[in-house]
C-alpha positions as CSV (number, residue, x, y, z in Angstrom):
1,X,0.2,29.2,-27.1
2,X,-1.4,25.9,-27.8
3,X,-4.6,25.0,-25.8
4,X,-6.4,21.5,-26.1
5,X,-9.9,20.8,-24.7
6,X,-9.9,16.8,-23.7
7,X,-12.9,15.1,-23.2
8,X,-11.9,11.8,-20.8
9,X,-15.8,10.8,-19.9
10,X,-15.0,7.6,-21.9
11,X,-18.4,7.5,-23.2
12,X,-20.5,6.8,-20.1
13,X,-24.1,7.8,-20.1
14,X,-23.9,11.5,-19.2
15,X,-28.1,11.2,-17.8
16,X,-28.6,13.9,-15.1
17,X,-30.1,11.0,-12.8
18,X,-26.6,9.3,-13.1
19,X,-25.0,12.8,-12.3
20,X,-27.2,13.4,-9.2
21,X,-26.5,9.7,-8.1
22,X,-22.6,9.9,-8.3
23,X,-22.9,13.2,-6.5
24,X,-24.7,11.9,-3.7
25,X,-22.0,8.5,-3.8
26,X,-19.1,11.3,-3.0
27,X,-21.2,13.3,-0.5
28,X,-23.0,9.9,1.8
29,X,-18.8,9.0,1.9
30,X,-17.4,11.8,2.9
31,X,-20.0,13.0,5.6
32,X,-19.3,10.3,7.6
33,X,-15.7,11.0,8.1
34,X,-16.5,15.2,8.2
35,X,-18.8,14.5,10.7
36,X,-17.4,11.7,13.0
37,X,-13.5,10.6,12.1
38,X,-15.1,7.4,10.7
39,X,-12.3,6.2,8.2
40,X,-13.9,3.1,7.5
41,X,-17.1,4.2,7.0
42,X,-15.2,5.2,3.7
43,X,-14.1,2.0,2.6
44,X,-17.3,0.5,1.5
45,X,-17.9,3.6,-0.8
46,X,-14.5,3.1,-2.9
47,X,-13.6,0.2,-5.6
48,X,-11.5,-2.9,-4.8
49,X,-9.2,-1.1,-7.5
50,X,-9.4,2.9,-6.4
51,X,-6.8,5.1,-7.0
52,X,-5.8,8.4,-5.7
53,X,-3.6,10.6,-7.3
54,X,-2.0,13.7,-6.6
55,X,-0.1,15.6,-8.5
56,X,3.4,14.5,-10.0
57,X,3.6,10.6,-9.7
58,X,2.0,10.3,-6.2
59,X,-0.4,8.1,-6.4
60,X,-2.2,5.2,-3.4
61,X,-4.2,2.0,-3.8
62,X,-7.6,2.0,-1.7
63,X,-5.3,0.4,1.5
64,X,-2.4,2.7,1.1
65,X,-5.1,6.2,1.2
66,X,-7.1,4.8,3.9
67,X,-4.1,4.3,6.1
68,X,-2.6,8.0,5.4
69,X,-6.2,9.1,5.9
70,X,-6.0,7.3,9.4
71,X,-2.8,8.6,10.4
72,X,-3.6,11.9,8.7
73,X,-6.6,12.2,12.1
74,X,-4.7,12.8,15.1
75,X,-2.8,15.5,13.8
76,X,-5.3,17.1,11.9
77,X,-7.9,16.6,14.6
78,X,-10.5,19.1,15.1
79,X,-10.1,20.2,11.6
80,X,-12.8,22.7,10.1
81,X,-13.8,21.4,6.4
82,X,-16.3,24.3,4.5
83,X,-17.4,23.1,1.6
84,X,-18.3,25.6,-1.0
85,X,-18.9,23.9,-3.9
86,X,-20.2,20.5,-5.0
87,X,-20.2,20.0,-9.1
88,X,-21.4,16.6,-10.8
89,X,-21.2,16.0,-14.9
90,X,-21.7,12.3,-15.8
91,X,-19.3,10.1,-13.9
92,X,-17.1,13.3,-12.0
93,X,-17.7,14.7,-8.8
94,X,-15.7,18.1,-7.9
95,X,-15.5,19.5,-4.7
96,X,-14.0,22.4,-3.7
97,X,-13.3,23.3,0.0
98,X,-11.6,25.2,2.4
99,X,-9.7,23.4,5.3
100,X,-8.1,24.8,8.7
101,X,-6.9,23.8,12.1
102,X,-8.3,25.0,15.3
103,X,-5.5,26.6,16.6
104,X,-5.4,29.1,14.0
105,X,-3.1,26.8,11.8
106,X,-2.2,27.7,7.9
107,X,-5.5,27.5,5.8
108,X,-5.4,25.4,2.5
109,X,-8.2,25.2,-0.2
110,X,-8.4,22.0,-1.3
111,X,-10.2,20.8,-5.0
112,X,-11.1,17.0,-5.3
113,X,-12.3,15.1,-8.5
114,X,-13.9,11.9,-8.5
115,X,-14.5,9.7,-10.7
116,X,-17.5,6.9,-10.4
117,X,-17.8,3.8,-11.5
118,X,-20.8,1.1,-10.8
119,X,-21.9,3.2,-7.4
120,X,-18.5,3.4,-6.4
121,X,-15.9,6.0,-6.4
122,X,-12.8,4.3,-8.3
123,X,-10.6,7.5,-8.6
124,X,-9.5,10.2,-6.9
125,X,-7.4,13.5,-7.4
126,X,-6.7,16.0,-4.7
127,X,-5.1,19.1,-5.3
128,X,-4.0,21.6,-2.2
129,X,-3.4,25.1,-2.4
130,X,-1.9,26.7,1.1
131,X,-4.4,29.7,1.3
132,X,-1.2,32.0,2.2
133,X,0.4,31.4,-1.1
134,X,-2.8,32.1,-3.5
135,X,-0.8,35.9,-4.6
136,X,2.6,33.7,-5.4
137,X,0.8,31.0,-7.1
138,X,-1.4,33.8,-9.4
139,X,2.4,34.5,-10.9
140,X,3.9,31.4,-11.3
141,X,5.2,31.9,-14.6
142,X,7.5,35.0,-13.4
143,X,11.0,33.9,-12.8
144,X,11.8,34.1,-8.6
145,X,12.7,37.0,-7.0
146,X,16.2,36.7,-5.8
């Protein structure tokens, strides 16, 4: 098995006052929608040129994610976001929460990685884990049971 460490911080000052800063960028952007639905409370907080990727090919400029996030409110309205964990290293913010519907609605746990770039979050990745699946997903190499 081959395994390869790869460093992408692209040589950006790695000071923990820069850490703490981009960490607080990510949190002052999100709470505002958390708290109050406010999609375009977001907007001043990302780069003319943001990105969001998921993974595979998907990816959306900053117009194309603020509209699914706007669509995304009606039907996820009411939505309970925990967040457990909040991790900075240089210019990356992780997050790592747990998301569900009121109604008793499938649970996902949801990890987001940020990247920052002059006070304002330029990248994105999301990745979504339905909380039902977590036992399939601990096996993924074994072939499917037919």
């Amino acid at each position: 098995m081959k395994s390869e460490f790869i460093d992408n911080r692209r040589g950006r000052g790695n000071t923990a006052s820069m850490t703490t800063e981009n960490k607080n960028v990510v949190q002052r952007a999100l709470a505002g929608l958390i708290e109050t639905g406010d999609v375009d409370a977001l907007a001043p907080f990302l780069s003319d040129d943001f990105v969001h990727r998921r993974p595979g090919t998907t990816t959306s400029t900053k117009v194309e994610w603020l509209a699914a996030v706007r669509a995304a409110l009606v039907p996820l309205a009411g939505m309970q976001v925990e967040i457990h964990q909040v991790l900075a290293d240089g210019d990356h913010v992780m997050m790592y929460s747990r998301r569900s519907l009121p109604d008793a609605g499938p649970e996902i746990a949801v990890v987001d990685i940020w990247r920052i770039d002059d006070g304002l979050i330029a990248e994105a990745w999301e990745i979504i884990e339905p909380v039902a699946q977590v036992a399939a997903n601990l096996v993924w190499w074994e072939p499917a049971q037919r």
